[in-house]
C-alpha angles and dihedrals in degrees: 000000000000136000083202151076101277099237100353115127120251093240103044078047087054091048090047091049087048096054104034120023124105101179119179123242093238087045090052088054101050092046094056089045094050092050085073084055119116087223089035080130090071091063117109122237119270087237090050091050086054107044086054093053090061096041084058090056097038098067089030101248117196104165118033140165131223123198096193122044098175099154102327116260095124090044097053093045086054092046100047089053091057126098125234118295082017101144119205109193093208109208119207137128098218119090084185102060092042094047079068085046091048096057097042087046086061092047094050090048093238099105091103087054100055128073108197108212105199104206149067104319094229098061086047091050094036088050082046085068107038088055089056100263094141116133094003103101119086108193135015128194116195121200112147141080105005084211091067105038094107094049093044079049099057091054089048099056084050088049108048121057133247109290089022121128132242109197119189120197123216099024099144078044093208080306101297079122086087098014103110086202087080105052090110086056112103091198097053088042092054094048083048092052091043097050090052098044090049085049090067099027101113089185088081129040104222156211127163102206120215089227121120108345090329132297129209112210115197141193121203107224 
């Protein structure tokens, strides 16, 4: 919920932009163009595009999977930072957000690397594994219905190989996580669940990472 660090103050952000970002042009665009959007808020941060780009390089992804297409700027972070031949099966339901990530896909040069699966994410992921998709995948980003993260979660284990990274989207949730205001909130009760459950669950090594509006970072054991 937030294209943003998550409590970081606009000018030490604007120090930490000035100093480490390498946005792409086409990124740049499609960011600008998103914040007229009127779900500009569902955007990932610039700084959070780019540290899982170089998580994707650093454990030398080649396949990976997105839940949670929106316009693209996640999908086309992950892409570029695939090799040659590197494959990324993009999960969304809205043809209308991902005709905006089509179009920036073919402007970045990553169209040809990305498989759009239009339909709930769990039948894609669960289709991924009875066709014997289980442990070849390398990286996940998930960005999509809070509800569902821990079942998108489970898949997700079966799907990406040892040593392969999960990576969740919004778990600090704008700070509603501790906020006592939002206990009626089904979304903010379900990133809580789904925090706690990660903490204890000795199948993945962890970090939840204060960047955007909080990113866990996984590493199936």
């Amino acid at each position: 919920m937030s294209t943003s660090t998550t409590g970081l103050p606009d000018d030490l952000r604007d120090y930490l932009l000035s100093v480490s970002l390498r946005e792409p042009d086409v990124l740049r665009r499609l960011r600008e163009e998103t914040a007229s959007h009127e779900m500009a808020r569902m955007q990932i941060s610039p700084e959070q595009g780019q540290l899982m780009g170089l998580l994707v390089r650093a454990i030398g992804a080649r396949r990976a999977i997105e839940v949670g297409v929106f316009t693209g700027y996640s999908s086309i972070a992950v892409a570029r930072a695939l090799p040659e031949g590197g494959r990324l099966l993009a999960c969304d339901v809205s043809a209308e957000y991902t005709a905006i990530a089509r179009r920036y896909w073919r402007e970045a040069g990553v169209e040809d690397k990305i498989d759009l699966r239009l339909k709930p994410a769990n039948e894609t992921l669960d289709q991924l594994i009875a066709d014997g998709g289980a442990g070849e995948y390398d990286f996940a980003f998930v960005d999509a219905d809070k509800e569902a993260y821990d079942s998108y979660f489970e898949r997700l284990l079966r799907l990406v190989r040892p040593g392969g990274l999960i990576t969740v989207d919004n778990v600090l949730w704008s700070g509603r996580v501790i906020d006592p205001g939002h206990d009626d909130d089904p979304d903010t009760l379900a990133i809580r669940r789904f925090n706690e459950k990660l903490l204890g669950d000795d199948r993945v090594e962890l970090s939840m990472v204060p960047i955007g509006d909080g990113l866990t970072i996984a590493m199936k054991s």
